[in-house]
C-alpha positions in Angstrom: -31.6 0.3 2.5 -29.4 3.1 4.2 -28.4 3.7 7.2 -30.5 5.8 10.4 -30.0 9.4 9.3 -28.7 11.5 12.1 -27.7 15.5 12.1 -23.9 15.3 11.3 -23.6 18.7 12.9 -20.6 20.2 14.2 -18.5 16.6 14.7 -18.5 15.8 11.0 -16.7 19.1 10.3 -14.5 18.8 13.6 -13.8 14.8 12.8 -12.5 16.1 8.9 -10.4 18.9 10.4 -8.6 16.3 12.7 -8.3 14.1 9.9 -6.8 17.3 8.0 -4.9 18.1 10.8 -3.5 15.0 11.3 -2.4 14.5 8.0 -0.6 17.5 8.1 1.6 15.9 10.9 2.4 13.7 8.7 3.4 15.4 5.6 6.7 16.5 5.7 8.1 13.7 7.4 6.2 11.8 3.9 7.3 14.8 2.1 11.1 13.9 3.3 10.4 10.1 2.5 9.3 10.7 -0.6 11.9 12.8 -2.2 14.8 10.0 0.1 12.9 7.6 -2.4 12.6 9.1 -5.1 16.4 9.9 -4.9 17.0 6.3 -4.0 15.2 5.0 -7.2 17.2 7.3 -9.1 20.1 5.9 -7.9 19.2 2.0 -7.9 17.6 2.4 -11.2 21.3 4.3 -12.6 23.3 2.3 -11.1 22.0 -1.2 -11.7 20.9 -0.5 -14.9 17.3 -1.8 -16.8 18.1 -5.3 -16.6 19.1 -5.4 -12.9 16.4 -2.6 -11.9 13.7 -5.3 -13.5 15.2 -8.2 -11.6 14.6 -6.4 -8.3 11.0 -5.1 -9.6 10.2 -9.1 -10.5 11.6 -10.2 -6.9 9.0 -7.2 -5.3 6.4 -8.9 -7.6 6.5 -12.4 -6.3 7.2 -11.4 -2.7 4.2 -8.7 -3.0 1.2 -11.8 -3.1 2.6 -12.9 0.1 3.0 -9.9 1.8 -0.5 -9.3 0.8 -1.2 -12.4 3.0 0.9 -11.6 5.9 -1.2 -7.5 6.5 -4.0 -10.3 6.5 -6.4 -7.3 7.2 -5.5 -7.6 10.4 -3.6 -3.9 10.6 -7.2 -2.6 9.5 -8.7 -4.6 11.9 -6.1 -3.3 14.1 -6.2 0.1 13.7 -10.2 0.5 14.1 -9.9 -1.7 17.1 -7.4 0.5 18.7 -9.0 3.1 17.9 -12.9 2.4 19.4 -10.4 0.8 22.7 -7.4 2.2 23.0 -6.9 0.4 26.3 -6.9 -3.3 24.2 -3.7 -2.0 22.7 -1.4 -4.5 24.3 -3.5 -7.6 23.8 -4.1 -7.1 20.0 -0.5 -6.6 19.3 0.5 -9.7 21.4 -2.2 -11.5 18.8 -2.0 -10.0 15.6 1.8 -9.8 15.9 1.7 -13.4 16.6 -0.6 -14.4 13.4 1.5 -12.3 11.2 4.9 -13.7 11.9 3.0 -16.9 11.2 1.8 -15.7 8.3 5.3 -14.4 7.0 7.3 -17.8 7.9 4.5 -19.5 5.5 4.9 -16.8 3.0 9.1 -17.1 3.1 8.2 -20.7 2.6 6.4 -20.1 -0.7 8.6 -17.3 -1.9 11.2 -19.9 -2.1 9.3 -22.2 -4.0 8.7 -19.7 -6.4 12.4 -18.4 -6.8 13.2 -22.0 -7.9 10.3 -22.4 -10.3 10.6 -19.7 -11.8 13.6 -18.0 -11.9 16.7 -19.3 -13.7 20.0 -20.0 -11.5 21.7 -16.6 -10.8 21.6 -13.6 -9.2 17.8 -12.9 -10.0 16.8 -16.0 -8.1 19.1 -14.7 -5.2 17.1 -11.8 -4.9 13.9 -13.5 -5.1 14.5 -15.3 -2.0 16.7 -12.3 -0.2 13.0 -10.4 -0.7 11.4 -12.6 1.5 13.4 -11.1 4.4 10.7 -8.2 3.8 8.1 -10.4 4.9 9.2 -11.0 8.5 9.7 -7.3 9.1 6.9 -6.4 7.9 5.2 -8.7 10.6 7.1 -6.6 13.2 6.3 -3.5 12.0 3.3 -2.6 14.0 2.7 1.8 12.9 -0.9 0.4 12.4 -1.5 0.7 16.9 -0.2 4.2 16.3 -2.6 5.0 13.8 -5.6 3.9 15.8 -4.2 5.7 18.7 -3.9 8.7 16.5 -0.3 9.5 17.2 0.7 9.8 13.9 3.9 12.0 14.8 5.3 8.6 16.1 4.8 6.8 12.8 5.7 9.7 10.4 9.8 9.2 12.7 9.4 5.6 11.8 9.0 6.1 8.4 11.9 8.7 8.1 14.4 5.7 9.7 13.3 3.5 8.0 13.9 4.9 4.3 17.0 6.9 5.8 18.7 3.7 7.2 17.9 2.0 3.6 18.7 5.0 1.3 22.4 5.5 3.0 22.9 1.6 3.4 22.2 1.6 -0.1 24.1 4.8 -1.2 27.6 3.4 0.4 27.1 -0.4 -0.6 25.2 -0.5 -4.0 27.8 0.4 -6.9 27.0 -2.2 -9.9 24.4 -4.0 -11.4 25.9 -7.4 -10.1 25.3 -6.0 -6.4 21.6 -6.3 -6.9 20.8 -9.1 -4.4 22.1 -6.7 -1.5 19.0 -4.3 -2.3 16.7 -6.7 -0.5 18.5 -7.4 2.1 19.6 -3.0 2.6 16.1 -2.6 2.4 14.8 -5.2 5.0 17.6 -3.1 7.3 15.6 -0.1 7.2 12.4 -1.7 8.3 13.9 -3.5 11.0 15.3 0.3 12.3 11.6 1.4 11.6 10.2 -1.2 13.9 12.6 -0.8 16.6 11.1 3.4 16.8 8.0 2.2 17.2 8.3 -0.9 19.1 10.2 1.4 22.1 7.3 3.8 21.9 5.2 1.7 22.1 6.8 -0.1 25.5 7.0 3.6 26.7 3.6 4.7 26.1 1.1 2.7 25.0 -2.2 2.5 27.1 -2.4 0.2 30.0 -5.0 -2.4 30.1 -7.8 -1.7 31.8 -10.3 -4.2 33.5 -13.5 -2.9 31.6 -11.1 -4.0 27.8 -13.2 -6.1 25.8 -11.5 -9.3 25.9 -9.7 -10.0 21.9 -10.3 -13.4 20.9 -7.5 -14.5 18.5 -10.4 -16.1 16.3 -12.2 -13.3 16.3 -9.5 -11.3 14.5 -9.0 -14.3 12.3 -12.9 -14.3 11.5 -13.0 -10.8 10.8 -9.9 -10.2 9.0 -10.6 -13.1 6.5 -12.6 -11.1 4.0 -9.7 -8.4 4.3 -7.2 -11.3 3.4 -8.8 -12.3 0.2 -9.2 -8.1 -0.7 -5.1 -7.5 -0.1 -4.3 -10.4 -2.0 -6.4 -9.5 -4.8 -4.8 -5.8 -4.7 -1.4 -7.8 -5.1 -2.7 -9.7 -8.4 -3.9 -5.6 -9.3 -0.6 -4.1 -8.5 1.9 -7.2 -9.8 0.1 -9.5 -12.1 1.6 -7.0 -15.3 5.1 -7.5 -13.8 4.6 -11.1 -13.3 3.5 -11.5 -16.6 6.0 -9.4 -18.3 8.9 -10.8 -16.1 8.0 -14.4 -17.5 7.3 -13.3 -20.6 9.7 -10.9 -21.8 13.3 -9.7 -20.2 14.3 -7.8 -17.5 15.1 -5.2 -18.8 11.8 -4.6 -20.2 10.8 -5.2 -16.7 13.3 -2.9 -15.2 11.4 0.1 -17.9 7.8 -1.4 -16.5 9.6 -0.9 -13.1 10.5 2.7 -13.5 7.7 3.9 -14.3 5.1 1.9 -11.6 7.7 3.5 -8.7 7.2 7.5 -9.4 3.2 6.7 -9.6 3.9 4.1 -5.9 5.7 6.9 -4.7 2.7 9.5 -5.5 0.7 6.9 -3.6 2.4 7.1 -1.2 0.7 9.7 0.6 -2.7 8.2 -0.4 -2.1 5.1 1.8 -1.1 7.6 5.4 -4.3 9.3 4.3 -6.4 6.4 4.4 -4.7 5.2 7.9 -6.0 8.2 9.6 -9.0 8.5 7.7 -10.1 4.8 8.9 -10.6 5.7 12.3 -12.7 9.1 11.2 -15.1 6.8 9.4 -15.7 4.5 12.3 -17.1 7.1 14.4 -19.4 8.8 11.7 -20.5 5.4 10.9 -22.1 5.0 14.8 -23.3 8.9 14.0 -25.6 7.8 10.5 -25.2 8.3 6.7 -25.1 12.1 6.9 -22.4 12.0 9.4 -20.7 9.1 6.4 -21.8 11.6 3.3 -20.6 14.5 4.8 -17.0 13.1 6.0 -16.5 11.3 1.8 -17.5 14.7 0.4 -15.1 16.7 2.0 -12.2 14.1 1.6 -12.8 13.4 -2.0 -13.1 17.2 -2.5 -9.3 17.9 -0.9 -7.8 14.7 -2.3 -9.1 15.6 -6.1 -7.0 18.7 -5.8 -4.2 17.0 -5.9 -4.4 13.8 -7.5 -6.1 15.6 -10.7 -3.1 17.9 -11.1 -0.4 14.6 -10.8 -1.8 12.6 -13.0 -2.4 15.5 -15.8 1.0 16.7 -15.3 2.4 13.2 -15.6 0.5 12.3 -18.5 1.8 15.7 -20.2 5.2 15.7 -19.4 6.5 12.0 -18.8 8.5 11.9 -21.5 11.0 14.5 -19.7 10.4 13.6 -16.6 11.3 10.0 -17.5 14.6 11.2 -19.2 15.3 13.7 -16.6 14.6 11.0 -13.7 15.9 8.2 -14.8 18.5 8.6 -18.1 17.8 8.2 -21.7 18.2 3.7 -21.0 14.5 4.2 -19.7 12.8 5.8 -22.0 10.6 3.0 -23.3 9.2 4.2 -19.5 7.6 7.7 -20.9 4.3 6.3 -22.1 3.7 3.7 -19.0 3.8 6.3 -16.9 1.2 8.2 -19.3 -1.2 5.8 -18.2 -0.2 4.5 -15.0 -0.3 7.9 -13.6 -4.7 7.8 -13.9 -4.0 5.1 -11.5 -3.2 7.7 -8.4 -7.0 9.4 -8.8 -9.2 6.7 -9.7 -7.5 4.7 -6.2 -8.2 7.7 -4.1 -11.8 8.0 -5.1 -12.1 4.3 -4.8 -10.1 4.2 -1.4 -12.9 6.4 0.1 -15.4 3.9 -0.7 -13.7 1.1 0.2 -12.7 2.3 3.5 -16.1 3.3 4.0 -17.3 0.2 3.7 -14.5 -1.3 6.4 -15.3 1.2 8.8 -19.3 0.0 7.6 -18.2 -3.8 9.0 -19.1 -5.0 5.2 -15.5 -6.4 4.4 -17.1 -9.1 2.6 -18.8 -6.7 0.0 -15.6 -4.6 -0.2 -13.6 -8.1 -1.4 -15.8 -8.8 -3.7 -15.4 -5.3 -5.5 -11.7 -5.7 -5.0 -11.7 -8.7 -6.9 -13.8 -7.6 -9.8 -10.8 -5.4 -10.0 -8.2 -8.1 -10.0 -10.3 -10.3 -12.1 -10.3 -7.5 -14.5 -6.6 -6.5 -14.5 -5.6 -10.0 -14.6 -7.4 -11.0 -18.0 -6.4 -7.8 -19.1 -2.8 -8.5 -18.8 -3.1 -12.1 -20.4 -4.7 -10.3 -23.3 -2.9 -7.2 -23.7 0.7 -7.7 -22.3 1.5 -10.4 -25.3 0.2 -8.1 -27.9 1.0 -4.5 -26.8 3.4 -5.7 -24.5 4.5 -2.3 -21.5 1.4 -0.5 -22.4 -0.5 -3.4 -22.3 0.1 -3.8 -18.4 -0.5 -0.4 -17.5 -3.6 -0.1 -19.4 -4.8 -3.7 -17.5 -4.0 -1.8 -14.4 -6.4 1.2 -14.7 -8.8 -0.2 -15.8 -8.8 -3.0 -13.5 -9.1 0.0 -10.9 -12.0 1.5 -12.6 -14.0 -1.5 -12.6 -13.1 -1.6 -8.4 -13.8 1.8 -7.6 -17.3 2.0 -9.8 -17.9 -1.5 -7.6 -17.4 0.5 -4.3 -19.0 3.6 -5.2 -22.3 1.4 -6.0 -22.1 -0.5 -3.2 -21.9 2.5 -0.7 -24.3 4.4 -2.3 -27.1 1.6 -1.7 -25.9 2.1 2.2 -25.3 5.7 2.3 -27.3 8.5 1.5 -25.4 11.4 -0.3 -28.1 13.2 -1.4 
């Protein structure tokens, strides 16, 4: 069964060249975070060395399943909300700010349960619990209003503190590997600068309430953003489950080569994730227009991304050998043929992403969970099979094909809505 068909006509193409456009505002403030990472995990990953580079990457594992928890869906929920009223701006962050600084207290809680399960006494359970810091500012952090609003240049200065403020902290503090724990709590700095930007914008500008706003019932968002809960925390098991595994299984430093190579392909995906933010509220209104409206708006967007993410991950799966060396020093060289195969991870999320956000912007948030955890399911067997026997490669092979499995999942499910024919 598909949706009413309706003539896309000229607002499909005009809705695509704002997303266009408004991605464009955005990338050279992503193109100047990027390389400010980039030159950061250079540094961190020099300086600390594999072993102290893999304690960090464990701590980001075990504080990533909560933090999975804490975006709750509700930024999603957020952002399309915003974005069909802009004038319920004010009442939604009062609530979902509230729920996720709830959210993130419980999550601190459980991160510190974890650092003394797990970890041995030292300086990699130190920064186990430092990393829950991360969890409370990303509570604060509210970019999603802006994206709904669709003042993206507001955002794109947020993100440029916030990886400035941790880059420099980081530059001037962080000189040895036994200096690791302060990474954390440097990088929980930036964010904090990042919400303060966008916290006085939004005091400055954002729209007044007017008396026609629907009214925003906290269990409403609750309601809503439950399916998107159990979806984010199954992308967690899909992004850290191989670095959990490995970090219990085998040593850090090991971890710290996994490490090195999962940041360049994050740090290509980057640019994926501001995409999908503006391309959420985009899909919301051609949803209200019909499937043609839907079909036209993926076409184009998996057309323009595929020029991109094709040439990336064939150039890293070429060249990662030197790029490994050149990035990162000879120490990290096991990293070469992770990021062989972690690098098909950046097109196969894209295409899925379309798909999946289709169906958020479709209301069927239940349907997208399930195909995320297919995914999860998938990567998370995967890694308990492969990880012991073919240890790195192992992981990174559980990873993309655990996001095959969710992007064929979304594609089927969207084209039983949608017609793209």
């Amino acid at each position: 069964m598909s949706l009413s068909e309706s003539d896309p006509s000229a607002d499909a193409s005009s809705s695509f060249a704002a997303l266009a456009r408004g991605v464009s505002t955005l990338t050279a403030a992503e193109a100047v975070r990027v390389a400010v990472s980039a030159a950061l995990a250079v540094y961190l990953a020099r300086r600390l060395g594999a072993a102290a580079f893999g304690l960090w990457t464990f701590a980001l594992a075990v504080t990533g399943y909560p933090q999975a928890l804490v975006e709750a869906g509700l930024t999603w929920i957020g952002t399309r909300d915003v974005a069909s009223h802009p004038a319920a701006a004010r009442p939604l962050v009062r609530r979902i700010v509230t729920l996720r600084l709830a959210l993130a207290l419980a999550g601190a809680f459980v991160v510190a349960v974890c650092a003394f399960t797990l970890t041995a006494p030292g300086v990699g359970r130190l920064v186990v619990i430092l990393g829950a810091s991360s969890l409370v500012t990303m509570a604060l952090t509210i970019d999603w209003v802006f994206y709904g609003l669709e003042r993206r240049t507001i955002v794109a200065a947020a993100n440029v503190v916030r990886v400035s403020v941790f880059a420099t902290a980081a530059f001037a503090i962080v000189r040895r590997a036994s200096q690791v724990w302060a990474v954390p709590l440097l990088q929980a700095g930036g964010d904090v600068a990042a919400a303060a930007v966008l916290w006085t914008a939004f005091a400055r500008s954002a729209p007044e309430r007017r008396a026609d706003a629907p009214r925003i019932r906290t269990i409403d968002l609750v309601r809503q953003a439950a399916p998107l809960t159990i979806a984010q925390f199954m992308r967690a098991l899909t992004l850290w489950s191989a670095v959990t595994i490995l970090g219990l299984r085998t040593t850090a430093a090991e971890v710290g080569q996994f490490g090195a190579a999962q940041r360049l392909t994050q740090l290509a995906g980057g640019f994926s994730t501001l995409y999908f933010y503006g391309y959420v509220p985009l899909a919301s209104r051609a949803a209200r227009n019909g499937s043609a409206a839907i079909a036209g708006l993926v076409r184009r967007s998996v057309r323009l991304t595929a020029l991109a993410t094709l040439p990336f991950a064939i150039g890293a799966t070429l060249l990662a050998e030197p790029i490994v060396r050149l990035v990162f020093g000879a120490p990290y060289a096991g990293a070469a043929p992770v990021l062989q195969i972690l690098a098909w991870t950046i097109p196969i999320s894209v295409l899925g992403g379309h798909f999946r956000h289709t169906l958020i912007s479709l209301r069927q948030t239940r349907l997208d969970a399930a195909a995320v955890a297919a995914g999860a399911v998938t990567t998370v067997f995967l890694n308990l099979g492969l990880t012991p026997r073919f240890g790195l490669a192992g992981g990174a092979v559980a990873m993309v094909v655990g996001e095959a499995v969710l992007t064929a999942a979304v594609i089927a499910l969207v084209a039983r809505r949608v017609d793209f024919h």
